[in-house]
PQR file of N, CA, C, O and H, with PARSE charges and radii, in Angstrom:
ATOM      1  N   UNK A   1       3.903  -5.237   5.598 -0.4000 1.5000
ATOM      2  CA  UNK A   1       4.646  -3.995   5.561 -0.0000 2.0000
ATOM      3  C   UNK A   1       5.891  -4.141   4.697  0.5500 1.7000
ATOM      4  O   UNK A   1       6.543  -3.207   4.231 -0.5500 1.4000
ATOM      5  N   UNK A   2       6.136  -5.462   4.546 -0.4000 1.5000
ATOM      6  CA  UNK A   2       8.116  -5.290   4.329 -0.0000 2.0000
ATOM      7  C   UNK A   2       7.221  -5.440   2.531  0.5500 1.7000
ATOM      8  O   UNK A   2       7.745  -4.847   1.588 -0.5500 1.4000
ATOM      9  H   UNK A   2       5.606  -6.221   4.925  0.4000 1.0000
ATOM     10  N   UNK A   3       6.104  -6.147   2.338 -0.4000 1.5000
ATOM     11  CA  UNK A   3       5.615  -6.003   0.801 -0.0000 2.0000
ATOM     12  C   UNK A   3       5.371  -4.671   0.016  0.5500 1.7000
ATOM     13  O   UNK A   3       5.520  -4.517  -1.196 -0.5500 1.4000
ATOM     14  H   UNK A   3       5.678  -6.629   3.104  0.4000 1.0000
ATOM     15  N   UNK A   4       4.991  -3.792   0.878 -0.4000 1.5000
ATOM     16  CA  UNK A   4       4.972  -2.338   0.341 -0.0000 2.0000
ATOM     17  C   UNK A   4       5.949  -1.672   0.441  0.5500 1.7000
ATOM     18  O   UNK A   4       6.190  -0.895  -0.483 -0.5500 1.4000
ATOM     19  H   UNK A   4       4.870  -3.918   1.862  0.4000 1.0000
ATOM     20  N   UNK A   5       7.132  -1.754   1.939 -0.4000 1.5000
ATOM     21  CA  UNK A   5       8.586  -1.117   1.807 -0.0000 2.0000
ATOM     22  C   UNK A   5       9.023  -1.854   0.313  0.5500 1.7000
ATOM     23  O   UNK A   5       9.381  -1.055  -0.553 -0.5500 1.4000
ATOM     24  H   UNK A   5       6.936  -2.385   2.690  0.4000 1.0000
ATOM     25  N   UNK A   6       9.024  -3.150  -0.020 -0.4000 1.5000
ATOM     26  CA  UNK A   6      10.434  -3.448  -1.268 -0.0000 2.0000
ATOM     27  C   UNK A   6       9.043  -2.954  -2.454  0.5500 1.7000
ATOM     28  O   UNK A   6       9.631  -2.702  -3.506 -0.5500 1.4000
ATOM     29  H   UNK A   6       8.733  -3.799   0.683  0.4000 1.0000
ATOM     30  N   UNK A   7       7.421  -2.720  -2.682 -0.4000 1.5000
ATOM     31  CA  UNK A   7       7.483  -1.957  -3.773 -0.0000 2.0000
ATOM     32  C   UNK A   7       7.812  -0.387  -3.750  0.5500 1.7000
ATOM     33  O   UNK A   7       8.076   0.282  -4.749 -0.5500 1.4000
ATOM     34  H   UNK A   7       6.944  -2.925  -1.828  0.4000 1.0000
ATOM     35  N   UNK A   8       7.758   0.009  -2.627 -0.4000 1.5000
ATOM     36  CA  UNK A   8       8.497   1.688  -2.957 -0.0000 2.0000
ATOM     37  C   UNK A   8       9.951   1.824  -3.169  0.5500 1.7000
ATOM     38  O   UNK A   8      10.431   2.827  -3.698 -0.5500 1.4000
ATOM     39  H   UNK A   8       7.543  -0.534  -1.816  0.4000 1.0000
ATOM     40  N   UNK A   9      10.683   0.787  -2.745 -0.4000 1.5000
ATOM     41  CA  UNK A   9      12.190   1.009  -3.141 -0.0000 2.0000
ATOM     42  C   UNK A   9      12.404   0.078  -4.977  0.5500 1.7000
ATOM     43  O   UNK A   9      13.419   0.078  -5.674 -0.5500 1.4000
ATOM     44  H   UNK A   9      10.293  -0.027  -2.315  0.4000 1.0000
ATOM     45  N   UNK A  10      11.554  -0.346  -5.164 -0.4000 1.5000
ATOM     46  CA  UNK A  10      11.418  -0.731  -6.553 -0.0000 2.0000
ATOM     47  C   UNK A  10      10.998   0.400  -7.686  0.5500 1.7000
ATOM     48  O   UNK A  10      11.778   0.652  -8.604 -0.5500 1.4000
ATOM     49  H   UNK A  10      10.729  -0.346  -4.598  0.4000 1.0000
ATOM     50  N   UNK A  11       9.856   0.996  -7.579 -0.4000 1.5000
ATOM     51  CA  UNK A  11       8.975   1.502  -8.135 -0.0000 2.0000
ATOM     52  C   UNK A  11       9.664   3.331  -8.135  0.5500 1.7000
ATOM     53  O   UNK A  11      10.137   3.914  -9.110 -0.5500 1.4000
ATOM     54  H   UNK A  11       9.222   0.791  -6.833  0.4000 1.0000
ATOM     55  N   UNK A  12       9.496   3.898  -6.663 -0.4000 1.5000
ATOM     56  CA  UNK A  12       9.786   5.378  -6.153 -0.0000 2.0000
ATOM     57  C   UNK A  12      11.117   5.439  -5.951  0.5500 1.7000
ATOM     58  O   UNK A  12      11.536   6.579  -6.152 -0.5500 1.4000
ATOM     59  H   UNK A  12       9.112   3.425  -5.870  0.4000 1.0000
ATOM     60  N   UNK A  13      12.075   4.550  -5.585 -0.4000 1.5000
ATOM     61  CA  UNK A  13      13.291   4.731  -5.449 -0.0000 2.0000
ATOM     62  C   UNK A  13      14.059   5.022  -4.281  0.5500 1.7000
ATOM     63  O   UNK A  13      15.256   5.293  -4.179 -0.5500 1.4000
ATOM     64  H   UNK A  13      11.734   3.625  -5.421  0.4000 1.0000
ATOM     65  N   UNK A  14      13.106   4.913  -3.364 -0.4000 1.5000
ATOM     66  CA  UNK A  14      13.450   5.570  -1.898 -0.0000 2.0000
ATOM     67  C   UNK A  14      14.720   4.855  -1.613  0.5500 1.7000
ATOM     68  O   UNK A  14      15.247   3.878  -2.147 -0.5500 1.4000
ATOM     69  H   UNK A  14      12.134   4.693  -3.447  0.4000 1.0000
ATOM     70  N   UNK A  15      15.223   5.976  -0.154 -0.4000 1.5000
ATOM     71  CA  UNK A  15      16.467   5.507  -0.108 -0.0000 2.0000
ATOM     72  C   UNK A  15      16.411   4.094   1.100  0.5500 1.7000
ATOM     73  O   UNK A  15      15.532   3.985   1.956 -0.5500 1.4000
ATOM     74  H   UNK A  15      14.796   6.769   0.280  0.4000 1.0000
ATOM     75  N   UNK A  16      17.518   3.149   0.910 -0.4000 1.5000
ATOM     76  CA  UNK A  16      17.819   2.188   2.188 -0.0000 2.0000
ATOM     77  C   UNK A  16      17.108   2.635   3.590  0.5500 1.7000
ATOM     78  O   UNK A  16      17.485   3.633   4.204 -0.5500 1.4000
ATOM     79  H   UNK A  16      18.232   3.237   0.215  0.4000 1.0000
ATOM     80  N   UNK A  17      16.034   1.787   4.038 -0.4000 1.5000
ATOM     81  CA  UNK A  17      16.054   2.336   5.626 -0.0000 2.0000
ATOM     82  C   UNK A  17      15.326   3.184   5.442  0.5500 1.7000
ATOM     83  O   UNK A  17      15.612   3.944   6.367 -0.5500 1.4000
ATOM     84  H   UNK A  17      15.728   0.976   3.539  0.4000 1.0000
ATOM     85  N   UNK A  18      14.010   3.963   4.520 -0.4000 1.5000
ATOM     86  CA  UNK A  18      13.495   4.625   4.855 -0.0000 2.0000
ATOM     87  C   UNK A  18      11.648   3.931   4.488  0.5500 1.7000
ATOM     88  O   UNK A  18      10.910   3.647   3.544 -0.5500 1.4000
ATOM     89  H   UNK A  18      13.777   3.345   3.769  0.4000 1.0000
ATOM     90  N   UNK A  19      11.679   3.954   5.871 -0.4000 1.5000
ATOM     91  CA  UNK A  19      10.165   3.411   6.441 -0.0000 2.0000
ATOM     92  C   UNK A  19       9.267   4.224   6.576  0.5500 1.7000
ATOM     93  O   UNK A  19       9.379   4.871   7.617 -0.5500 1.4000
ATOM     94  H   UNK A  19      12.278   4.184   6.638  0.4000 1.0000
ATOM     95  N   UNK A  20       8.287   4.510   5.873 -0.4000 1.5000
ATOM     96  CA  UNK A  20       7.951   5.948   6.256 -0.0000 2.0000
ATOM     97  C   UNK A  20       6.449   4.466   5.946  0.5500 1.7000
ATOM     98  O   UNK A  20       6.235   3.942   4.853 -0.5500 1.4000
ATOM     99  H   UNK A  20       8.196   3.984   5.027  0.4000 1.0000
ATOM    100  N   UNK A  21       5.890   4.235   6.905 -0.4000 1.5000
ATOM    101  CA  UNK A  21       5.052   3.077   6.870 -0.0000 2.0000
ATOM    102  C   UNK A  21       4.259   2.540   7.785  0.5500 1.7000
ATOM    103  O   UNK A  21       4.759   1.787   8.620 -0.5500 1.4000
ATOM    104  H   UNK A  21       6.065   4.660   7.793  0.4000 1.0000
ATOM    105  N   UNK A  22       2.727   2.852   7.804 -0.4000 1.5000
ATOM    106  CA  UNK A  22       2.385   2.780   9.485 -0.0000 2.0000
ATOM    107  C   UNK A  22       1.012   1.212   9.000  0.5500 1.7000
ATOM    108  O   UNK A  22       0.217   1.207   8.060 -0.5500 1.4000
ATOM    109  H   UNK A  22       2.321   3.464   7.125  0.4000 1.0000
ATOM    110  N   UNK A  23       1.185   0.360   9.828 -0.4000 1.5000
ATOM    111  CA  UNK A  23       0.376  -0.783   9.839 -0.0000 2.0000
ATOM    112  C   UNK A  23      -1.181  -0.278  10.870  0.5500 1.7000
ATOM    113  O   UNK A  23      -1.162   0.098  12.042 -0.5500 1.4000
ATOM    114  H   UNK A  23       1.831   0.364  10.592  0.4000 1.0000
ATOM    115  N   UNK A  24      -2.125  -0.398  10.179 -0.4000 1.5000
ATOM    116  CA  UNK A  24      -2.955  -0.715  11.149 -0.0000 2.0000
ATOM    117  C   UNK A  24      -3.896  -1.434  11.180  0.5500 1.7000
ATOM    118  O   UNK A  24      -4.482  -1.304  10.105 -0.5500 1.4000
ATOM    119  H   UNK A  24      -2.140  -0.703   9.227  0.4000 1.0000
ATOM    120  N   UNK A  25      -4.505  -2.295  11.948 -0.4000 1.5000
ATOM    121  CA  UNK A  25      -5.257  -3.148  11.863 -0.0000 2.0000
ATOM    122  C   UNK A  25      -7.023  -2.935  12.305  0.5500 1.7000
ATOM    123  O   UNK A  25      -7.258  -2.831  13.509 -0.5500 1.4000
ATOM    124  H   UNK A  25      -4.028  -2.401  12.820  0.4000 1.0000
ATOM    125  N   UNK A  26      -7.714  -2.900  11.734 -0.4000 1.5000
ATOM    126  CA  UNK A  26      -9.286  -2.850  11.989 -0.0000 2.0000
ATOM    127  C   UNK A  26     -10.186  -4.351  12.852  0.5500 1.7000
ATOM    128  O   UNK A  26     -10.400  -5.374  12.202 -0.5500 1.4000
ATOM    129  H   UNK A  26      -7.523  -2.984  10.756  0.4000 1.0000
ATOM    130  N   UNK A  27     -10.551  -4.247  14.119 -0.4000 1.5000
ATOM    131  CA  UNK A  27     -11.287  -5.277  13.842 -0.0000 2.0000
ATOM    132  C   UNK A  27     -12.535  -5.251  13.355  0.5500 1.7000
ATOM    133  O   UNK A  27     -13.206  -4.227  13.484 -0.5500 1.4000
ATOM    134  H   UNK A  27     -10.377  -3.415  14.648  0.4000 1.0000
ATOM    135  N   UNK A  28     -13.045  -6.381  12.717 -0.4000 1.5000
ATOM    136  CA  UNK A  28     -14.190  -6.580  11.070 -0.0000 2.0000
ATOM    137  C   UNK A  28     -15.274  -5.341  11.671  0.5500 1.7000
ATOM    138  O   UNK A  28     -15.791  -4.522  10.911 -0.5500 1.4000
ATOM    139  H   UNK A  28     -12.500  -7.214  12.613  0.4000 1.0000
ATOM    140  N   UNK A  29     -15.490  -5.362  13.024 -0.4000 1.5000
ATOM    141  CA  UNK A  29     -16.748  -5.224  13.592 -0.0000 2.0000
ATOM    142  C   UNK A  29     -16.708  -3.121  13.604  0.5500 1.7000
ATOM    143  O   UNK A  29     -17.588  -2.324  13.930 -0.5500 1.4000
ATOM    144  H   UNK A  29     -15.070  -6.027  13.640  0.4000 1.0000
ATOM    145  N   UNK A  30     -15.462  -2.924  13.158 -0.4000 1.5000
ATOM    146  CA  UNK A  30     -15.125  -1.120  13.116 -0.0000 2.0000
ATOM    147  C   UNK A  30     -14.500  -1.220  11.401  0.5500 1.7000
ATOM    148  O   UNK A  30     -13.527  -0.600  10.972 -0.5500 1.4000
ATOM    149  H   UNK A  30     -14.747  -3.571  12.893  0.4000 1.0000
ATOM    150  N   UNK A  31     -15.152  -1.936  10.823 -0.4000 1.5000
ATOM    151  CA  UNK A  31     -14.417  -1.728  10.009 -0.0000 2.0000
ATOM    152  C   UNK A  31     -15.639  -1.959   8.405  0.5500 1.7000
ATOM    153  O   UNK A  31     -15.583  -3.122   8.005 -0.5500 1.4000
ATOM    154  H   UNK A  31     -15.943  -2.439  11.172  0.4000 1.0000
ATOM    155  N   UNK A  32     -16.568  -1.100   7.605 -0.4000 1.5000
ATOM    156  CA  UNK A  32     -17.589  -1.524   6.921 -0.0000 2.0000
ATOM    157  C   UNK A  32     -16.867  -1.901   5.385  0.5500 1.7000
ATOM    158  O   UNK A  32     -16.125  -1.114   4.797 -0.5500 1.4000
ATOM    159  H   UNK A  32     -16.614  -0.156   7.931  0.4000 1.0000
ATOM    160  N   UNK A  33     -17.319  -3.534   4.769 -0.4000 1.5000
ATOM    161  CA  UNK A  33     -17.105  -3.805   4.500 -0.0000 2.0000
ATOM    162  C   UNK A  33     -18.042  -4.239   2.909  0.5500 1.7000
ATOM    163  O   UNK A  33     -19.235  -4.539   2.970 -0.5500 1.4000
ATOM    164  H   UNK A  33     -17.922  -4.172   5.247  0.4000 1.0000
ATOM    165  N   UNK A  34     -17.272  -4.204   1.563 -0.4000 1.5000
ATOM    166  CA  UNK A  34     -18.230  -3.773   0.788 -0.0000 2.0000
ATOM    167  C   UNK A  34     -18.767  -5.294   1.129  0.5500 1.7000
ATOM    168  O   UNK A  34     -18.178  -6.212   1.700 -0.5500 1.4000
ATOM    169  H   UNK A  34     -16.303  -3.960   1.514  0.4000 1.0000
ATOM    170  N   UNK A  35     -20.387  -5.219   0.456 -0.4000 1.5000
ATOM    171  CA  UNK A  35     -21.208  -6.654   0.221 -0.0000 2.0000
ATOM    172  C   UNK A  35     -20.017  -7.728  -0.418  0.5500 1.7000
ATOM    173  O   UNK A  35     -19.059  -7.387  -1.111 -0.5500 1.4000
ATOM    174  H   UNK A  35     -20.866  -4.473  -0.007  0.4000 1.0000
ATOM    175  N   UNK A  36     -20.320  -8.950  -0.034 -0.4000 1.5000
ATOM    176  CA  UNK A  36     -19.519  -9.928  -0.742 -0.0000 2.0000
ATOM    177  C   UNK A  36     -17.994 -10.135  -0.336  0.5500 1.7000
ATOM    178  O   UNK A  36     -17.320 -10.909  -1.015 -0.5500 1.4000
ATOM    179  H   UNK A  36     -21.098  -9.228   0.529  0.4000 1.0000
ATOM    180  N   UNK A  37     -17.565  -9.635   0.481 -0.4000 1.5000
ATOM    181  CA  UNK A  37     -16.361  -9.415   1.189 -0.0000 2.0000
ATOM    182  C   UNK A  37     -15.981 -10.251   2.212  0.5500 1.7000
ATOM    183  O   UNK A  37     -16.889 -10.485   3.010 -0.5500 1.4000
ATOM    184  H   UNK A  37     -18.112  -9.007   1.034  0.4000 1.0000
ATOM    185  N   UNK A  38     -14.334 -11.065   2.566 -0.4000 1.5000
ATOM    186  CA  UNK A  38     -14.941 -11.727   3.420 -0.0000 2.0000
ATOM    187  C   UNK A  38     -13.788 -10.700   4.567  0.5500 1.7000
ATOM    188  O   UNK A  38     -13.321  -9.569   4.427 -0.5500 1.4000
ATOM    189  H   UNK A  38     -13.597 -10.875   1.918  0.4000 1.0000
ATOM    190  N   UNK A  39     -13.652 -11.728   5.673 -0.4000 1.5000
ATOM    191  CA  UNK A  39     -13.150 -11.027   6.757 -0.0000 2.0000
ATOM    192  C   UNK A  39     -11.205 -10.863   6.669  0.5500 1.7000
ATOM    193  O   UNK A  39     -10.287 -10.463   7.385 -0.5500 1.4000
ATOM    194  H   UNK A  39     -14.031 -12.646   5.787  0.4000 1.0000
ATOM    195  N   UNK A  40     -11.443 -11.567   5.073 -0.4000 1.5000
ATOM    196  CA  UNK A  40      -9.517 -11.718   5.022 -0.0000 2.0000
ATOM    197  C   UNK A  40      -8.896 -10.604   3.894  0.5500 1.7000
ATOM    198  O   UNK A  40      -7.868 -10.785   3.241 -0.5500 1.4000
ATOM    199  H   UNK A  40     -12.189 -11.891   4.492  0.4000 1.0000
ATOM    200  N   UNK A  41      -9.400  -9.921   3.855 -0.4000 1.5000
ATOM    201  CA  UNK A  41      -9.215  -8.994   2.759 -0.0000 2.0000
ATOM    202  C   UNK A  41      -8.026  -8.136   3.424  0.5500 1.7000
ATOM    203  O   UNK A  41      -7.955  -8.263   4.646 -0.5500 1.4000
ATOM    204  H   UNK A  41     -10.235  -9.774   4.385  0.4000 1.0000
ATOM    205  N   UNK A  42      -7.195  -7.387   2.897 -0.4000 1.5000
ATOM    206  CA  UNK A  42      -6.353  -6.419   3.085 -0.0000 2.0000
ATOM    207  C   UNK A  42      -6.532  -5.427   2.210  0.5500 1.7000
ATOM    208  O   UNK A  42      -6.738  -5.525   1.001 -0.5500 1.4000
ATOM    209  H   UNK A  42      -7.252  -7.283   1.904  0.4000 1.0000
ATOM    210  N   UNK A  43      -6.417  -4.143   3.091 -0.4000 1.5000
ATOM    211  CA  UNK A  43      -6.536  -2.733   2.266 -0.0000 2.0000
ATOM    212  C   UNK A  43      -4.994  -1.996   2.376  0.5500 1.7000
ATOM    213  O   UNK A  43      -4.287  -1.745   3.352 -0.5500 1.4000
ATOM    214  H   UNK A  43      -6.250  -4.063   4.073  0.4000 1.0000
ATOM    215  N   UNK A  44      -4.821  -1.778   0.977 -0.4000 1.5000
ATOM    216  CA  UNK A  44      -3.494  -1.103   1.093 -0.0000 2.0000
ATOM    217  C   UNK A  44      -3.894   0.760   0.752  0.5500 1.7000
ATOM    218  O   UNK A  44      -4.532   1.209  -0.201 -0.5500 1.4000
ATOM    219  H   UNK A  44      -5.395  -1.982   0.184  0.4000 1.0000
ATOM    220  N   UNK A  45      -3.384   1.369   1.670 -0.4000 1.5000
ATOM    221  CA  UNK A  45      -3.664   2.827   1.438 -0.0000 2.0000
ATOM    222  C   UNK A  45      -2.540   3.571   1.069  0.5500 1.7000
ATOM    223  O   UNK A  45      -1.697   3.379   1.945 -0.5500 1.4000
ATOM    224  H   UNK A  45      -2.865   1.005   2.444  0.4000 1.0000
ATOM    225  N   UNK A  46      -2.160   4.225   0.323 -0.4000 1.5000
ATOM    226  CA  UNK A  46      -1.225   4.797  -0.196 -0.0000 2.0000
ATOM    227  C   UNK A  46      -1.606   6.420  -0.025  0.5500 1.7000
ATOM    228  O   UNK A  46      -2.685   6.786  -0.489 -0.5500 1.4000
ATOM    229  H   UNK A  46      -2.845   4.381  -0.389  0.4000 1.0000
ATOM    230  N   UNK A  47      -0.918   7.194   0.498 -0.4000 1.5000
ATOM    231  CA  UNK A  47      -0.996   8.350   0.583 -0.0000 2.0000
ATOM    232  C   UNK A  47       0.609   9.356   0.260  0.5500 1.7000
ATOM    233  O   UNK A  47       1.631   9.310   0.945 -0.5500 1.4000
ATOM    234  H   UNK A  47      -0.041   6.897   0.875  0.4000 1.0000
ATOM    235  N   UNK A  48       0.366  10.198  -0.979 -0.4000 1.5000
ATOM    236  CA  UNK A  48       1.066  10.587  -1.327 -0.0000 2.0000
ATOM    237  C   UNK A  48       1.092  12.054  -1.474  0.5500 1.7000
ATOM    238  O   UNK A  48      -0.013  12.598  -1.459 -0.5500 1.4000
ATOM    239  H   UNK A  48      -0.465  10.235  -1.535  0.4000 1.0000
ATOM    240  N   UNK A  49       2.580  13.129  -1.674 -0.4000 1.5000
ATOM    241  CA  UNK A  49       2.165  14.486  -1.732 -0.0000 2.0000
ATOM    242  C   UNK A  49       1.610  15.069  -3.316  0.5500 1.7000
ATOM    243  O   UNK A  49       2.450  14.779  -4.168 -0.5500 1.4000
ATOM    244  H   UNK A  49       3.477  12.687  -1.687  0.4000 1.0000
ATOM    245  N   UNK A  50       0.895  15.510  -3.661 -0.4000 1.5000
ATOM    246  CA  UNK A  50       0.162  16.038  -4.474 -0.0000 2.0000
ATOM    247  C   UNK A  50       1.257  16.068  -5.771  0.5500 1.7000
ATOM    248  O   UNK A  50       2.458  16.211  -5.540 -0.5500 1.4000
ATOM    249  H   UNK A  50       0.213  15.745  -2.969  0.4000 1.0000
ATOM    250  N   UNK A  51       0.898  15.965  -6.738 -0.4000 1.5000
ATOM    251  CA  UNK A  51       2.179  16.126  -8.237 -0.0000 2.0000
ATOM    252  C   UNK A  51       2.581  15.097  -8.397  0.5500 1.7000
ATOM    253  O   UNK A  51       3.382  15.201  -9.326 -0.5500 1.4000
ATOM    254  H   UNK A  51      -0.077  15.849  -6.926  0.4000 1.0000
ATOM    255  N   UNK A  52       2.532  13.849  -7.987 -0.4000 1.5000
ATOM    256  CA  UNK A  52       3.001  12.652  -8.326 -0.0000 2.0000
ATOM    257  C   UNK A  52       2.513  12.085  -9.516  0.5500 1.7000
ATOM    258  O   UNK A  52       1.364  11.668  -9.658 -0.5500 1.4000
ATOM    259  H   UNK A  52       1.882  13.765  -7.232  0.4000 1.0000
ATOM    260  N   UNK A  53       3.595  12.069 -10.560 -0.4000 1.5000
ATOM    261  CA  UNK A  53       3.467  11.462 -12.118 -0.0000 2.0000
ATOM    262  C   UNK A  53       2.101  10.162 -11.875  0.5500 1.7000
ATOM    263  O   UNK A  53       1.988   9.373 -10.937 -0.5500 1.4000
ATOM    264  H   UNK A  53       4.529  12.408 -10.445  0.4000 1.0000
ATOM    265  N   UNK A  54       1.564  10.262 -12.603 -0.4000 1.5000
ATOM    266  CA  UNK A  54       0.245   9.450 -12.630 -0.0000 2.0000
ATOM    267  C   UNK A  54       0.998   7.842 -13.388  0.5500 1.7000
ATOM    268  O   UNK A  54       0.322   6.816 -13.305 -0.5500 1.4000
ATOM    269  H   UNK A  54       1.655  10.903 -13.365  0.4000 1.0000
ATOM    270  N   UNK A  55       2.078   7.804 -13.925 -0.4000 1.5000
ATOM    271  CA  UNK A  55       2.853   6.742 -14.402 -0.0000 2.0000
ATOM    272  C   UNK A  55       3.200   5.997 -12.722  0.5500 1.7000
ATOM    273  O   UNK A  55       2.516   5.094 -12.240 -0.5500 1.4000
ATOM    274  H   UNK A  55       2.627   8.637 -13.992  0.4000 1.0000
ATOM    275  N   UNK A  56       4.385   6.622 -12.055 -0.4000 1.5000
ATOM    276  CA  UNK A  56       4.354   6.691 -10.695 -0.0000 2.0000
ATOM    277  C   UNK A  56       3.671   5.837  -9.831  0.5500 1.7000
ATOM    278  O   UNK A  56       4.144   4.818  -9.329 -0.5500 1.4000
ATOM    279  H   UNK A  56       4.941   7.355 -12.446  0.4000 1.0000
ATOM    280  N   UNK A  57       2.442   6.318  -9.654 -0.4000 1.5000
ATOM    281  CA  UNK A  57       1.597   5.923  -9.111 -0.0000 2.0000
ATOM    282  C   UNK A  57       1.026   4.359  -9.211  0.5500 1.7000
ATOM    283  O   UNK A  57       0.900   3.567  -8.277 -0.5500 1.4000
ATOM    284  H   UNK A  57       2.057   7.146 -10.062  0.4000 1.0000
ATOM    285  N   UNK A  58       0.629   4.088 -11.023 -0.4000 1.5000
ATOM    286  CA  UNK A  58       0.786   3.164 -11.375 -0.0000 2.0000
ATOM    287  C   UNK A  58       1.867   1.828 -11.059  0.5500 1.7000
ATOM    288  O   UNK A  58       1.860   0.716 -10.531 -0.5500 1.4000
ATOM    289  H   UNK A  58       0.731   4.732 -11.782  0.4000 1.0000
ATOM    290  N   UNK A  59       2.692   2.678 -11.703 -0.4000 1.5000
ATOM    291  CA  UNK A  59       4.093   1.595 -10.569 -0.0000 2.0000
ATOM    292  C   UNK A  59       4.129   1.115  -9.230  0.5500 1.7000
ATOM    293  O   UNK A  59       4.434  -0.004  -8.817 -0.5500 1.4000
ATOM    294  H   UNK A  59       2.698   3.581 -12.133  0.4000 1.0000
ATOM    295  N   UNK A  60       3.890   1.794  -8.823 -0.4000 1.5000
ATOM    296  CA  UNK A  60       3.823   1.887  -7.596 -0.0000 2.0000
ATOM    297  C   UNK A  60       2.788   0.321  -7.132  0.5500 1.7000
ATOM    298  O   UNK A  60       3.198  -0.793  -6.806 -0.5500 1.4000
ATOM    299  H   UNK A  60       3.642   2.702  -9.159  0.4000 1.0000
ATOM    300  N   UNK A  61       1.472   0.794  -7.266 -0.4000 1.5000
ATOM    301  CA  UNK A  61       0.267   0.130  -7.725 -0.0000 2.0000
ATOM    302  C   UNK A  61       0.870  -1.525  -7.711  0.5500 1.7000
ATOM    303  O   UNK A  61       0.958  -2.273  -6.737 -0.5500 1.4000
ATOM    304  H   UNK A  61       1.139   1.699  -7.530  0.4000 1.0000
ATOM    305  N   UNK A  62       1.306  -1.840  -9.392 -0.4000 1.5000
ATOM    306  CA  UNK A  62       1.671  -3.021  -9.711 -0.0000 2.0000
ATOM    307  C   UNK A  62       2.634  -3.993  -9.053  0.5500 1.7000
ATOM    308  O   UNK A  62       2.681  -5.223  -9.030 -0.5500 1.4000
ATOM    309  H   UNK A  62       1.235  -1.232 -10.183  0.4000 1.0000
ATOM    310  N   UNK A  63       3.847  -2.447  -8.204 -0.4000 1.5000
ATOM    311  CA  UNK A  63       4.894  -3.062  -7.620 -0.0000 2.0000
ATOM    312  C   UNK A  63       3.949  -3.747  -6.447  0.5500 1.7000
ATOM    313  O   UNK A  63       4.097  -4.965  -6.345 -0.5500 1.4000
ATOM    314  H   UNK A  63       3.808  -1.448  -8.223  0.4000 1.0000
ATOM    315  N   UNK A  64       3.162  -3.238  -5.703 -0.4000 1.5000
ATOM    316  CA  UNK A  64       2.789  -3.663  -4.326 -0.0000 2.0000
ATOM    317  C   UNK A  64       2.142  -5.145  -4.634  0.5500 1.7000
ATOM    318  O   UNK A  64       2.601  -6.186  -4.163 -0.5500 1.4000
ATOM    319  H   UNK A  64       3.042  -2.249  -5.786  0.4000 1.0000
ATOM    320  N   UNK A  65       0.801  -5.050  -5.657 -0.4000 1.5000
ATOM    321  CA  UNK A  65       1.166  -6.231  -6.089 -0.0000 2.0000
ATOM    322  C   UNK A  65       1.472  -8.088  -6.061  0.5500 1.7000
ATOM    323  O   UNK A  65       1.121  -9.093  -5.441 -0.5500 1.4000
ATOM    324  H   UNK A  65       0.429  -4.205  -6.040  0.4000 1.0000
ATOM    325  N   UNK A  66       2.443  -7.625  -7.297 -0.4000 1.5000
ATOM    326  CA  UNK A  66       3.758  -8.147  -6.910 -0.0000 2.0000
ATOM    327  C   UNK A  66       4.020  -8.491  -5.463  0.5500 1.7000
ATOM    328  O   UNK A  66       3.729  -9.590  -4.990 -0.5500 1.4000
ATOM    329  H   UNK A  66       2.728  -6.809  -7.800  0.4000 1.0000
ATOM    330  N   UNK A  67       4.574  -7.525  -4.787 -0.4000 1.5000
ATOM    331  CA  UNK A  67       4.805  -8.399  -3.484 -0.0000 2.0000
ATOM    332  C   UNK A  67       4.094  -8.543  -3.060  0.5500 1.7000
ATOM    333  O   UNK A  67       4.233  -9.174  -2.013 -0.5500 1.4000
ATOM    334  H   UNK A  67       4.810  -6.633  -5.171  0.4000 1.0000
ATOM    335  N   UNK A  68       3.194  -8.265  -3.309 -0.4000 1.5000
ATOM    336  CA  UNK A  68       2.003  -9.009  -2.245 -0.0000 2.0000
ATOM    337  C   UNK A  68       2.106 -10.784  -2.482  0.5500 1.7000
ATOM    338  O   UNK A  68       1.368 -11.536  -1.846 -0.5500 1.4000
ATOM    339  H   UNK A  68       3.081  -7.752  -4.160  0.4000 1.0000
TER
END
């Protein structure tokens, strides 16, 4: 979580302290997985409001990343 909070305050600019960020965890067995996949993978979902610069997004993207 704190890898995707510091790429949105990198990338989007958000302000100090704003978490707008929900973790959730799947176990493997609720969770379909493409072929070739193993059980350590992480999915990052990004959900954003509609009009967001397609540059943006990108950033965004690379920042997470990065911290990852």
């Amino acid at each position: 979580m704190e890898a995707v909070y510091l790429a949105q305050r990198e990338s989007r600019k958000i302000p100090k302290n704003d978490r707008q960020i929900r973790y959730i965890e799947h176990r493997p067995e609720h969770f379909a997985r493409p072929f070739g996949k193993s059980d350590n993978d992480t999915v990052v979902e990004v959900v954003m409001f509609p009009g967001r610069h397609l540059d943006t997004k990108c950033a965004l993207n690379q920042a997470i990343v990065r911290s990852l």
